[in-house]
N, C-alpha and C positions, 0 to 999 in steps of 0.2 A: 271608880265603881260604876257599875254599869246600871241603870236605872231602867229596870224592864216596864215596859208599855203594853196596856191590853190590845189584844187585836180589834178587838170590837171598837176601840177610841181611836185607833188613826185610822183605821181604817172606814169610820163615819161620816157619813154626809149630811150635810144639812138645808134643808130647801127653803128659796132666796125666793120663788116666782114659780108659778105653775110649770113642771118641765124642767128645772132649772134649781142649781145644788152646787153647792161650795162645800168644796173638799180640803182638807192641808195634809198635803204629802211630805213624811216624816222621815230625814235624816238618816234614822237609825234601822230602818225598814232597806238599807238599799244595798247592792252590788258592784265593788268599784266604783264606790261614786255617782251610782244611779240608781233612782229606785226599783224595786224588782217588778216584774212585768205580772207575775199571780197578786201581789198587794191591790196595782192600778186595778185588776179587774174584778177586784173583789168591794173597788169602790163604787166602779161599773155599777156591779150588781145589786148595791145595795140602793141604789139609786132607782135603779128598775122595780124591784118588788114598791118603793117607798109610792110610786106611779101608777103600778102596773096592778091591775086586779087581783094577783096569786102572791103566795105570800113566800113563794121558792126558785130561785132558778134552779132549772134542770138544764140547760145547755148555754154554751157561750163562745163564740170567735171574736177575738179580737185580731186586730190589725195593729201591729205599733210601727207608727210614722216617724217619731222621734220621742227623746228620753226628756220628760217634762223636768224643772229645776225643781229641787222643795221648799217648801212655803205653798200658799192658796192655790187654788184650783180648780175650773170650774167645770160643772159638771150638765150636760143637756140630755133631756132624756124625750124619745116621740116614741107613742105607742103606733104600732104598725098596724097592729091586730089584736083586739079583746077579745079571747073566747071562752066557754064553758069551762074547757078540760085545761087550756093552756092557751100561751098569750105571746107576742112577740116583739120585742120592742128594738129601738135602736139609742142605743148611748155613745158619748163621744166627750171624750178628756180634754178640754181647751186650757194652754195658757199662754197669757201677753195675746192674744188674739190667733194664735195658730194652733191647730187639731193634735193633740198628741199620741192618741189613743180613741177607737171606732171600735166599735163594737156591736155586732147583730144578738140580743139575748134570747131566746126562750123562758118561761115563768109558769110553774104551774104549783099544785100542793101534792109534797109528798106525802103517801101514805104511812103512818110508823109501824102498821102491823103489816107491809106486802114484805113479800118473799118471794127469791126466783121462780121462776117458770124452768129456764137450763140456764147452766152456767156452764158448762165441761170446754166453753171455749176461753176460761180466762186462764192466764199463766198462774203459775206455784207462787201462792202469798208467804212460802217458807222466807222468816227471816231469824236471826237469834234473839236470843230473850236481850226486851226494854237495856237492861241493865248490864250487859254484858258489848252491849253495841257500844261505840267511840263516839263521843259527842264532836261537831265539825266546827273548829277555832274561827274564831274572826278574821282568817288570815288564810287564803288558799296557797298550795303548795307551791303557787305559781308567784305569790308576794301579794296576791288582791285581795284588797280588805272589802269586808265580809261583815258589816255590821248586825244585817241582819241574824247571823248567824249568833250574835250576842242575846240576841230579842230571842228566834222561837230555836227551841231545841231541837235540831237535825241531828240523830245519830246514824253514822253506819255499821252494818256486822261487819265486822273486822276480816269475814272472809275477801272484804272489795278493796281494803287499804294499799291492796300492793301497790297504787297508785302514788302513797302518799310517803314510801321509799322508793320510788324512782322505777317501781316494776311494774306498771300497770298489767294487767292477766290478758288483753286483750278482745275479751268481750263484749266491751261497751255498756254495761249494768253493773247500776247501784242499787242495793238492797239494804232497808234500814226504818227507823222511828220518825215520826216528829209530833213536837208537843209545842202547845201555844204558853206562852207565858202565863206563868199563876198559873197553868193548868186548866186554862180556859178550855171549854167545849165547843167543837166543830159543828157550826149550822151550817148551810148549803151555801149559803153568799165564800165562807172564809175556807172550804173548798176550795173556788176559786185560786185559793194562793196555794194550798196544800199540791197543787198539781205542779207548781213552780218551784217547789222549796228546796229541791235538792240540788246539790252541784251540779255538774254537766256530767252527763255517764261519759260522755269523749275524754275526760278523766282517765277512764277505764282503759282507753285506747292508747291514749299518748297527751301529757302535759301540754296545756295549752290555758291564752289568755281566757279573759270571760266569751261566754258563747250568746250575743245579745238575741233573743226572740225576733223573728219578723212576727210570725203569725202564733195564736193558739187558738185550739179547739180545745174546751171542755167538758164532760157531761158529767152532771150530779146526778145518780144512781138510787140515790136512799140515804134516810137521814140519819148521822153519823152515832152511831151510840158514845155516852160520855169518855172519855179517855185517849192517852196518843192512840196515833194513825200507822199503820205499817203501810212505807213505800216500797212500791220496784220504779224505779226511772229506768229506760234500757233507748241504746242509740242504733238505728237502723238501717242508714246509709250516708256516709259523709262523701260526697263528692262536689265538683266544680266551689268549694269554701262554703257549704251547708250541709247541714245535719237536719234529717228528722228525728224526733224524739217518743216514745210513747211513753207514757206515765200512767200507774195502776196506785189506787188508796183504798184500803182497806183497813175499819175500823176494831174496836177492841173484839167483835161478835167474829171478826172474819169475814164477813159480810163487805164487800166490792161496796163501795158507797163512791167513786168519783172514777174518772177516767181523763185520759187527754191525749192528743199527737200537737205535736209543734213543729213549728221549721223555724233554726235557727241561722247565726253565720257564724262560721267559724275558722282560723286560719290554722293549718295543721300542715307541717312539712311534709 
């Protein structure tokens, strides 16, 4: 029986020294045996407001060097820049003495009554109804376990599964839900992960191993109203063994609340 974990509890840090935060990154949060790269930076972030003057990240790149073990972890954070409206810090995942994860953050306070200015350049948030989508097993079509996937609830519309009978459609997008355990609600730190959670849309394209992060961007947009998130994850060019990725979160209002591009690796015949 699967013993579900709140986001907010592995994903917390706790400060050791001015600067300085010890993390334990959790077994059951990971991808083939690694943890997944949106949990690390949402430990990042949590780190950074705990620092940082603002009480929100709005924007974050991370670097990942290599895939930290689980168990402790420790966390440094140097403020770059304190300012009025927004603040900018720099965070960096250490363990056994070596960097595992860098990361440049942004921090500011989102406001909960703004609202766009224009939007007419974000893609169709169309997905099928919560309920109707496939929830994504522990176990990708490829044989990689997938624990996290026992933790938060990824579902897809079933219009994207031809992947997961051997037909992927060819377009490179995933389209679908996700909910945190117990139904926890989305603040701008666990964002951060919401931009990572979905399979790889290269899925879409043609079965392949896990697709590990070098880099992400991501920006927190506005604060999440309570209930799952509809994702688009969409793949934009695989060439020389990498993939970028965009990723679009929108919450129960419809309202765009996160964004992201990444580059990944990936081996695909």
């Amino acid at each position: 029986m699967t013993v579900l974990t709140s986001f907010a509890g592995v994903s917390a840090v706790q400060r050791t020294a001015p600067g300085c935060y010890r993390a334990e990154i959790d077994p059951a949060w990971s991808i083939g045996g690694k943890p997944n790269g949106g949990y690390l930076l949402a430990m990042l972030g949590r780190a950074a407001v705990d620092i940082g003057p603002h009480p929100h990240v709005i924007g974050a790149s991370a670097h990942y060097l290599r895939p930290p073990e689980f168990g402790p972890a420790d966390i440094e954070v140097e403020v770059l820049r304190g300012g009025r409206s927004a603040s900018q810090l720099r965070a960096r995942l250490d363990q056994q003495g070596a960097t595992c994860v860098e990361a440049l953050i942004t921090t500011a306070e989102l406001d909960p009554e703004s609202t766009p200015f224009w939007d007419a350049g974000l893609p169709s948030s169309d997905v099928a109804p919560f309920d109707d989508c496939v929830r994504v097993p522990g176990t990708t079509p490829t044989g990689i376990s997938g624990t996290i996937f026992e933790q938060a609830d990824v579902r897809l519309d079933p219009a994207c599964l031809g992947f997961a009978a051997g037909a992927p459609r060819g377009l490179g997008e995933l389209r679908g839900w996700l909910a945190l355990p117990h139904s926890e609600t989305f603040d701008p730190q666990s964002l951060l992960y919401a931009v990572d959670a979905f399979p790889p849309p290269t899925f879409d394209v043609q079965p392949t191993g896990w697709v590990p992060t070098l880099e992400l961007s991501a920006f927190v947009r506005a604060l999440p109203a309570p209930g799952p998130v509809r994702v688009l994850h969409r793949a934009q060019l695989v060439e020389a063994q990498r993939v970028d990725e965009s990723c679009y979160v929108w919450d129960a209002r419809g309202r765009l609340v996160a964004q992201s591009t990444q580059l990944a690796a990936i081996k695909l015949g």
